[in-house]
Wavefront OBJ file of the C-alpha trace (Angstrom):
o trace
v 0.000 0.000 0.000
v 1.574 3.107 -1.479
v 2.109 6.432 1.442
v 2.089 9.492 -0.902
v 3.747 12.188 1.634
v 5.221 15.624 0.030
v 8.762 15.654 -1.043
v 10.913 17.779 -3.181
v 12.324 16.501 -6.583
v 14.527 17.796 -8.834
v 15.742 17.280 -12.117
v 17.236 19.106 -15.058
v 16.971 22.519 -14.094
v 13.350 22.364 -12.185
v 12.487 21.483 -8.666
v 9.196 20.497 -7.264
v 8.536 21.534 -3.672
v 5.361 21.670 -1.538
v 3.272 24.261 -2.365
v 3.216 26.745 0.547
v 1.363 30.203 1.720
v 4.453 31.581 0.441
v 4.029 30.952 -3.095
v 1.575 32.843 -3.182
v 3.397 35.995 -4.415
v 5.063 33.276 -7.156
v 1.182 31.243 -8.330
v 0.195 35.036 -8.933
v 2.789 36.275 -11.070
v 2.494 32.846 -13.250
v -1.211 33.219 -13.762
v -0.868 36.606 -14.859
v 1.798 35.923 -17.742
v -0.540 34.726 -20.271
v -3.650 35.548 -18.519
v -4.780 31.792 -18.095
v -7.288 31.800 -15.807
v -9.226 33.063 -18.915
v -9.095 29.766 -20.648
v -12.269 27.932 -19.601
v -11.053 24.629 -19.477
v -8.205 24.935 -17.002
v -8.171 25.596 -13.158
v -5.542 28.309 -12.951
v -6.868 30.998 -10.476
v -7.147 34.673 -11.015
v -4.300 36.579 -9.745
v -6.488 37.226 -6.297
v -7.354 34.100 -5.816
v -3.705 32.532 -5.550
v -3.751 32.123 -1.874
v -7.329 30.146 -1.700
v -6.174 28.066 -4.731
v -3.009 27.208 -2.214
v -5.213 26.846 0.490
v -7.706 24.530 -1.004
v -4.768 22.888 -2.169
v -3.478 22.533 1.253
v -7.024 21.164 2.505
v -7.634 18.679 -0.097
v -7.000 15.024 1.845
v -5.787 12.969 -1.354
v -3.851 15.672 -2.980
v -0.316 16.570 -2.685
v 0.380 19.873 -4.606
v 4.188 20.812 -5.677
v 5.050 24.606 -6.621
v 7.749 23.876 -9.972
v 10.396 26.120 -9.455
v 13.113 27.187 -11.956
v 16.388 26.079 -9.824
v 18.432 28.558 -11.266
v 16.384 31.225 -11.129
v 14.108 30.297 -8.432
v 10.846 31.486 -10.043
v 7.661 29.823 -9.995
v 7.003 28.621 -13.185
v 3.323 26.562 -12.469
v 2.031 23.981 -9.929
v 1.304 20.198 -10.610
v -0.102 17.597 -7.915
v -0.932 13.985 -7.094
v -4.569 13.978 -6.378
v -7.047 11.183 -5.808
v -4.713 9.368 -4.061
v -6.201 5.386 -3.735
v -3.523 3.931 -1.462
v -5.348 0.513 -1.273
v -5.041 0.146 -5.115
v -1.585 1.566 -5.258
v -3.113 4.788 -7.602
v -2.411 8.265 -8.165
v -2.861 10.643 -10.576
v -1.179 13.514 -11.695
v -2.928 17.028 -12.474
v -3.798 20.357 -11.678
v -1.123 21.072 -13.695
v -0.467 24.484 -15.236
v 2.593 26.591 -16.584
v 3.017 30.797 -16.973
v 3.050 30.983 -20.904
v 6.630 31.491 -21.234
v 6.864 27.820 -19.699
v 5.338 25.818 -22.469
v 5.943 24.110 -25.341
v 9.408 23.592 -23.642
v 11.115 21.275 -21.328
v 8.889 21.988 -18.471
v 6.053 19.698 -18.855
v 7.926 16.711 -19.622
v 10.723 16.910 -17.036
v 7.917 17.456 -14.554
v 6.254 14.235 -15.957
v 9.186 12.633 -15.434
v 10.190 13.716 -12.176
v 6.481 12.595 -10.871
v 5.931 9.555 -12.626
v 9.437 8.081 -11.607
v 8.801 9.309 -8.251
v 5.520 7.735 -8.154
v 6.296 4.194 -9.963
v 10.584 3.428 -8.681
v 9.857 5.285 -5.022
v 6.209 4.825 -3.764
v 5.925 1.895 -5.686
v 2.733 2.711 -7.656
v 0.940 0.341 -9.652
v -0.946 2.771 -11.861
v -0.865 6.777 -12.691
v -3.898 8.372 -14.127
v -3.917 11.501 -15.531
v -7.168 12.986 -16.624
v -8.723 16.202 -18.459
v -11.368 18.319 -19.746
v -12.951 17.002 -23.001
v -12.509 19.806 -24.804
v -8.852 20.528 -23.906
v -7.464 18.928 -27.086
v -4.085 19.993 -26.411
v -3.633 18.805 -22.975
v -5.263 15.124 -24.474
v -2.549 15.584 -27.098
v 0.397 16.259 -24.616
v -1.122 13.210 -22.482
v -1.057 10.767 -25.379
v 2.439 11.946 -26.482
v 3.198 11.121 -22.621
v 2.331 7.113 -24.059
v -0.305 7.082 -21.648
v -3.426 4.992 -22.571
v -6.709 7.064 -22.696
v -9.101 4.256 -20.752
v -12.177 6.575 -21.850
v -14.384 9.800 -20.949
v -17.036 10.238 -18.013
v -19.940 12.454 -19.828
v -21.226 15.023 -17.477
v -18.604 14.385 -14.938
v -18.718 17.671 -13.530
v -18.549 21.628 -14.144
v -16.173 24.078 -14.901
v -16.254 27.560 -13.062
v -18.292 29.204 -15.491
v -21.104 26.148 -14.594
v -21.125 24.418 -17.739
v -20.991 20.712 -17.730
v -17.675 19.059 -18.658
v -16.182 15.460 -20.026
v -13.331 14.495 -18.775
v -11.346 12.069 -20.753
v -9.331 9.437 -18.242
v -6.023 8.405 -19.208
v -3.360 5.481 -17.233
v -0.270 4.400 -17.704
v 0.713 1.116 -15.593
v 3.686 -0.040 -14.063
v 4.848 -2.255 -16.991
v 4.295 0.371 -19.588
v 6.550 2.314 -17.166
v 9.813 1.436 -18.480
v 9.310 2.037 -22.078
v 7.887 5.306 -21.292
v 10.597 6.557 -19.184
v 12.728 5.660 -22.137
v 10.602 7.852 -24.522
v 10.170 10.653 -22.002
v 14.576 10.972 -21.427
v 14.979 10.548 -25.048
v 12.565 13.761 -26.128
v 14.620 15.176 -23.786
v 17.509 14.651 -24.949
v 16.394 15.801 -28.726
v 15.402 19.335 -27.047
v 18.551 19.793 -25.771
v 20.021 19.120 -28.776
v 17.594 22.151 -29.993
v 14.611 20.802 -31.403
v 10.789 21.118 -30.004
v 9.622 19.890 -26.966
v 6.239 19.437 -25.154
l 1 2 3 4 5 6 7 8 9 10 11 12 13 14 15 16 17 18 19 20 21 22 23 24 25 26 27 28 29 30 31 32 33 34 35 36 37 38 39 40 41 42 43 44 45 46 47 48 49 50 51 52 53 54 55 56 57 58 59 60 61 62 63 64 65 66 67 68 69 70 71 72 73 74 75 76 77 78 79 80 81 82 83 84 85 86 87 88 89 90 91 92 93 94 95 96 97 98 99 100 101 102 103 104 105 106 107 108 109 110 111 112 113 114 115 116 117 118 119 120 121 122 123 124 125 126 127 128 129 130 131 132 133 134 135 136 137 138 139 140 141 142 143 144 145 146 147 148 149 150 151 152 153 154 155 156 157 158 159 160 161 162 163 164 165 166 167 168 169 170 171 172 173 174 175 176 177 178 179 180 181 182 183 184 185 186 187 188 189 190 191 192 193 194 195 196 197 198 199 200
């Protein structure tokens, strides 16, 4: 039976650390470069709202929220959790994930994939990550699939978004013996953006 407790984890150039009151200042500044909040099919807070999205967070029993920090520069770049945490059924799934705009379509997303779903499958000793999203977010299914996770299917009317419209959400998984194969994939994209092509 898995014990999902925070931690910070670091890897090429990022580290992941509890979110905490004091990122508040940090959460605010990366929802405001790009303005996300305004995409309906995302949960990034409005700027005055960053310390109740840390604080429900905080509250939420089966979530553990990180704050991804830039190591070099030590800015807050996003926040990404494990939520729904099934410790019986050694689960948990990875989301609540969002970037400032000057964060994507780079190397963040994918060395914070990495970073989680090692720590999740070679040190808590998970048997399955989920990952799930909203049904009309194509390009967070698209990043998800390029992950090699396996979409399992969608939950119609599963619940709303903020503006109280109903939403799908399409449920992905990736299980521990698909695990190797994709960490393979995951280090070699890496590798190919380094060497200066695109990256997701």
């Amino acid at each position: 039976m898995i014990k999902v407790l925070p931690a910070t984890l670091e890897f090429n150039g990022l580290r992941l650390e509890p979110l905490a009151p004091h990122h508040e200042d940090g959460l605010r500044a990366a929802a405001m470069d790009g303005e996300l909040w305004n995409l309906r099919v995302t949960s990034v807070p409005e700027p005055y709202n960053a310390g109740q999205y840390i604080g429900a967070a905080l509250d939420t029993r089966d979530r553990v929220a990180f704050a991804v920090i830039d190591a070099s520069s030590r800015t807050l770049l996003g926040t990404t959790s494990y939520h729904d945490i099934v410790p019986a059924a050694d689960r948990v799934e990875i989301g609540y994930t969002w970037y400032a705009k000057r964060a994507q379509r780079t190397h963040v997303n994918t060395s914070c994939k990495l970073l989680l779903l090692s720590h999740a499958f070679d040190t808590l000793g998970c048997a399955v990550v989920g990952l799930r999203t909203d049904g009309e977010n194509l390009a967070s299914q698209a990043a998800i699939e390029r992950l090699g996770a396996r979409k399992d299917g969608t939950i119609r009317h599963h619940t709303v978004r903020r503006d109280g419209t109903p939403r799908d959400t399409v449920m992905y998984s990736i299980l521990r013996s698909e695990w190797p194969a994709i960490k393979r994939s995951l280090h070699d994209r890496l590798e190919r953006h380094a060497r200066g092509q695109a990256c997701s």
